[in-house]
VEXBAZA-19507 format. One record per residue (C-alpha): residue number from 1; x, y, z; residue in one letter. Coordinates in Angstrom, 3 decimals. Layout:
<atoms>
+-----+----------+----------+----------+---+
!   k !       c1 !       c2 !       c3 ! r !
+-----+----------+----------+----------+---+
! NUM !        X !        Y !        Z ! A !
...
+-----+----------+----------+----------+---+
</atoms>
This chain:
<atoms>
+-----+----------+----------+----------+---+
!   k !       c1 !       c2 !       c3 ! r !
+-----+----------+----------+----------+---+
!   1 !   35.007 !   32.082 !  -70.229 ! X !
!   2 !   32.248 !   32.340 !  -67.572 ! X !
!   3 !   30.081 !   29.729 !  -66.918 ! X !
!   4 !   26.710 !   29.734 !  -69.234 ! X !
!   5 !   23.558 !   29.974 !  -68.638 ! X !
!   6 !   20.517 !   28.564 !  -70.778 ! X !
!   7 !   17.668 !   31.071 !  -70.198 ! X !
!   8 !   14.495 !   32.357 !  -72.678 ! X !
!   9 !   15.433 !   35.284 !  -74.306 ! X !
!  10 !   13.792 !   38.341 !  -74.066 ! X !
!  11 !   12.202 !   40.840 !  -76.487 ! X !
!  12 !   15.565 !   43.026 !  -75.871 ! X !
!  13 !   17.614 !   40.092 !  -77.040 ! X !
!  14 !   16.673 !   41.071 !  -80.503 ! X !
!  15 !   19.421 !   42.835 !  -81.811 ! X !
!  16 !   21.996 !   39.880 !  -80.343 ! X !
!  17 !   20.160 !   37.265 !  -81.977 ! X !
!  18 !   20.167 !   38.595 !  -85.449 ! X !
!  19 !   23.660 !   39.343 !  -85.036 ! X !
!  20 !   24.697 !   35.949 !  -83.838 ! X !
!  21 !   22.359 !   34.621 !  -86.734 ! X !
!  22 !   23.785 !   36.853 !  -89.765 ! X !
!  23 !   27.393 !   36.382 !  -88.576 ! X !
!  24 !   27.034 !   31.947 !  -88.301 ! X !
!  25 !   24.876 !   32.192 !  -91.373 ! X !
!  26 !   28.035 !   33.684 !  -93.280 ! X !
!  27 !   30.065 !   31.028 !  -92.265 ! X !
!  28 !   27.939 !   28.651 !  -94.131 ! X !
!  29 !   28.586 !   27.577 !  -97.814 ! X !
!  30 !   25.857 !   29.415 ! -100.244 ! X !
!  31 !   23.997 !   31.228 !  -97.658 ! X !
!  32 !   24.099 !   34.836 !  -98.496 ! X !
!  33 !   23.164 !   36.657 !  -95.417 ! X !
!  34 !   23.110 !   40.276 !  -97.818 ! X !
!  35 !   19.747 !   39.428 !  -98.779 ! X !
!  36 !   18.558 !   41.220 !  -95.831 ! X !
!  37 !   20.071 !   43.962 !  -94.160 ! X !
!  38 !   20.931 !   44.002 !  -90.376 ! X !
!  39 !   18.217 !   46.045 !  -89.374 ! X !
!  40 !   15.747 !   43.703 !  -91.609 ! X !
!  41 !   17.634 !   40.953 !  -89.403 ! X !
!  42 !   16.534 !   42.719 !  -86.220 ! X !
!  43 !   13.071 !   43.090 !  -86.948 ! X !
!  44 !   12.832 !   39.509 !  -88.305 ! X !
!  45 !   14.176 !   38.342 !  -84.511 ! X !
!  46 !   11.668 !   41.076 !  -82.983 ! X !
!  47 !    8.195 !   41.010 !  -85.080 ! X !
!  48 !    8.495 !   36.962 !  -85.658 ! X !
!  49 !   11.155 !   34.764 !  -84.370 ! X !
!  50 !   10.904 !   36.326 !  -80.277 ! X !
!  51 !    6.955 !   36.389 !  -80.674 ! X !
!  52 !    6.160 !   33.002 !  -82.379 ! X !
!  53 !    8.632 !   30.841 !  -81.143 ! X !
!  54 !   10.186 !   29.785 !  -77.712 ! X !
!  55 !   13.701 !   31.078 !  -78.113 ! X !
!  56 !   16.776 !   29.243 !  -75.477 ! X !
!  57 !   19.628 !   31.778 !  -75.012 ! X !
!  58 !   22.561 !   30.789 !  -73.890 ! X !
!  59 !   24.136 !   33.614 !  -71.761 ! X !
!  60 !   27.466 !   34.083 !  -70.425 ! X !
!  61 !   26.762 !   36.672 !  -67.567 ! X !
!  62 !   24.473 !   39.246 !  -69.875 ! X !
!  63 !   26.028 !   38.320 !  -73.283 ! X !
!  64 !   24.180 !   35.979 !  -75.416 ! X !
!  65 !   26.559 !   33.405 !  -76.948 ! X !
!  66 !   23.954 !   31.341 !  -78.765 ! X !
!  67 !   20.024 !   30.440 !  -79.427 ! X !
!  68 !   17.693 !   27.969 !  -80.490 ! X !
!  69 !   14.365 !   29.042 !  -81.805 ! X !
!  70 !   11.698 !   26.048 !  -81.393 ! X !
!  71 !    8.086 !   25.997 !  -82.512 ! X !
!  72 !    6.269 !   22.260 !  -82.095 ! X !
!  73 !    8.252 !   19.774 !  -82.867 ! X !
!  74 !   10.667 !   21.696 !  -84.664 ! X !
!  75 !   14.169 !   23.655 !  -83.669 ! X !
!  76 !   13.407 !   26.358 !  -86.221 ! X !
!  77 !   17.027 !   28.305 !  -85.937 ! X !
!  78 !   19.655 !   27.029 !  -84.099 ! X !
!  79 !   22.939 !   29.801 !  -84.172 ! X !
!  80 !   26.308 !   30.109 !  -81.968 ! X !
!  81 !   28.317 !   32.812 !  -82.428 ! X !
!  82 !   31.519 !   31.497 !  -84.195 ! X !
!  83 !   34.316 !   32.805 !  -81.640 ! X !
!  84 !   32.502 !   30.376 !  -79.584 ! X !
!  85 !   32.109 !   27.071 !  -81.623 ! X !
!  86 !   33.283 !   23.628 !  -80.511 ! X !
!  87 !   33.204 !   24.583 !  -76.378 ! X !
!  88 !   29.521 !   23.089 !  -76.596 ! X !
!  89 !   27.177 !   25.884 !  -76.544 ! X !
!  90 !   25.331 !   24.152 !  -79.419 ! X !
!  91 !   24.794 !   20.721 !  -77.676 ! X !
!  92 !   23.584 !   22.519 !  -74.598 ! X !
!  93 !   20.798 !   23.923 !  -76.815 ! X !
!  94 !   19.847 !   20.934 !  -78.132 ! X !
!  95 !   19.631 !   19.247 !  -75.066 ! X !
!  96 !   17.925 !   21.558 !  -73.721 ! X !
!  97 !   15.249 !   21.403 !  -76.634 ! X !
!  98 !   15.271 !   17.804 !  -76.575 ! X !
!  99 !   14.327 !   17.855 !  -73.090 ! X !
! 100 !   11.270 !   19.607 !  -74.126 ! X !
! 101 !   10.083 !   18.023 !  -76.907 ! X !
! 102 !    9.595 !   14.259 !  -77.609 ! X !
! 103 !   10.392 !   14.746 !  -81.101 ! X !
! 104 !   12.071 !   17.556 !  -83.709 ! X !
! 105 !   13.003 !   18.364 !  -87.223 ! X !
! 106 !   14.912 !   20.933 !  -88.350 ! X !
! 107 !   16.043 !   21.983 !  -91.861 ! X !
! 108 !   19.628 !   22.587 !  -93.081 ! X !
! 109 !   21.228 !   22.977 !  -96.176 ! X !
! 110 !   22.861 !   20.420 !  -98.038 ! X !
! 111 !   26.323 !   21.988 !  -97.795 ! X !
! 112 !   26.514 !   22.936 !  -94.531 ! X !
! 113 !   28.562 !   20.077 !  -93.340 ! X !
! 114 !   29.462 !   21.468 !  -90.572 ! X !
! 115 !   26.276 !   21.594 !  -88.710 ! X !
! 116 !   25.058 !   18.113 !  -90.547 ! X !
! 117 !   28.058 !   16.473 !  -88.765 ! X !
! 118 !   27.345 !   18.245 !  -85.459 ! X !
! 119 !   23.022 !   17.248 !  -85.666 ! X !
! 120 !   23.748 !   13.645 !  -86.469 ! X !
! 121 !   26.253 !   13.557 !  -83.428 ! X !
! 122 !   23.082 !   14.623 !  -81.635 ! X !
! 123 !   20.590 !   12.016 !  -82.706 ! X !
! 124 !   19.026 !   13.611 !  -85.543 ! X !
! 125 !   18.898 !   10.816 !  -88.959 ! X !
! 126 !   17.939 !   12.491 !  -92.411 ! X !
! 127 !   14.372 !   12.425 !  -93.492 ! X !
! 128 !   14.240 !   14.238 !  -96.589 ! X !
! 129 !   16.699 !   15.659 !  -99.371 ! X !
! 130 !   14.855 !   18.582 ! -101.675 ! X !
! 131 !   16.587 !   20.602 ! -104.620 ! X !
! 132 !   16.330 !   24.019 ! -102.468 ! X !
! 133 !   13.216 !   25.240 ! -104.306 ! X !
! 134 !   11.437 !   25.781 ! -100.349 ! X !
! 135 !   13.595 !   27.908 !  -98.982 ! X !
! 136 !   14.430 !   31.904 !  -99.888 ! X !
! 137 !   18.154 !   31.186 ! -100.813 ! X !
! 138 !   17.249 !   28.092 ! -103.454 ! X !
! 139 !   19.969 !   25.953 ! -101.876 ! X !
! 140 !   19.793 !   22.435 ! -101.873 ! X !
! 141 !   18.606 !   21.424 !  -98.018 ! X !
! 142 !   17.374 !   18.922 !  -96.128 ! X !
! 143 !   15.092 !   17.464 !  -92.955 ! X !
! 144 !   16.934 !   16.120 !  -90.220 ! X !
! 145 !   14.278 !   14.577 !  -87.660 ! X !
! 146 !   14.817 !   13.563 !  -83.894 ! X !
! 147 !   12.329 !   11.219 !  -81.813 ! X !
! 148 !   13.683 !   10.199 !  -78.081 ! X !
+-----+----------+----------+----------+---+
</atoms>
């Protein structure tokens, strides 16, 4: 693996994005990433996520590998691409957000353990436990918040 690079992504960084995000997504317990299709996925990343967010990439040479999406004190998407977990491409983007921002919260579900385990290794304490009834998939979730 080449060496990464954390960089903002572009508006032609769309289509990687929304793959990275539908292919981590399916990893997760109860998350049904059919909902949308991939070209709904695409224009999500390219009408609303690239435009209303700052969005970290991290790159190995041209490739994107991973992003976090952050709006004011809040990581609003944070996805690796799963032939890449556990080499750190996650806590780089964190870092790099953290560096950034005095403060974040984020929202995950419930029964992604996975990524619980990996935000409370970063800092992040739970705030809030809800029955799912926010979010478009009904899943159980929850508020992780950082403050530095």
């Amino acid at each position: 693996m080449q060496t990464l690079t954390l960089k903002r992504c572009a508006p032609g960084d769309a289509a990687a994005a929304a793959r990275i995000h539908r292919i981590a997504g399916a990893l997760i317990p109860g998350y049904d990433t059919s909902l949308h299709s991939a070209d709904e996925y695409v224009a999500f990343y390219s009408d609303q996520v690239l435009v209303q967010n700052q969005v970290w990439g991290a790159f190995e040479g041209d490739v994107l590998r991973g992003h976090i999406a952050l709006l004011p004190g809040w990581v609003d998407h944070l996805y690796v691409d799963p032939d890449h977990h556990g080499i750190g491409i996650g806590r780089q983007l964190v870092t790099r957000a953290q560096q950034l921002q005095s403060e974040l919260r984020l929202y995950t579900f419930q029964a992604n353990v996975n990524a619980r385990g990996f935000y409370e290794h970063c800092g992040f304490v739970i705030e809030e436990l809800t029955d799912g009834s926010r979010n478009e998939e009904k899943l159980p979730d929850l508020t992780y918040h950082w403050r530095r």
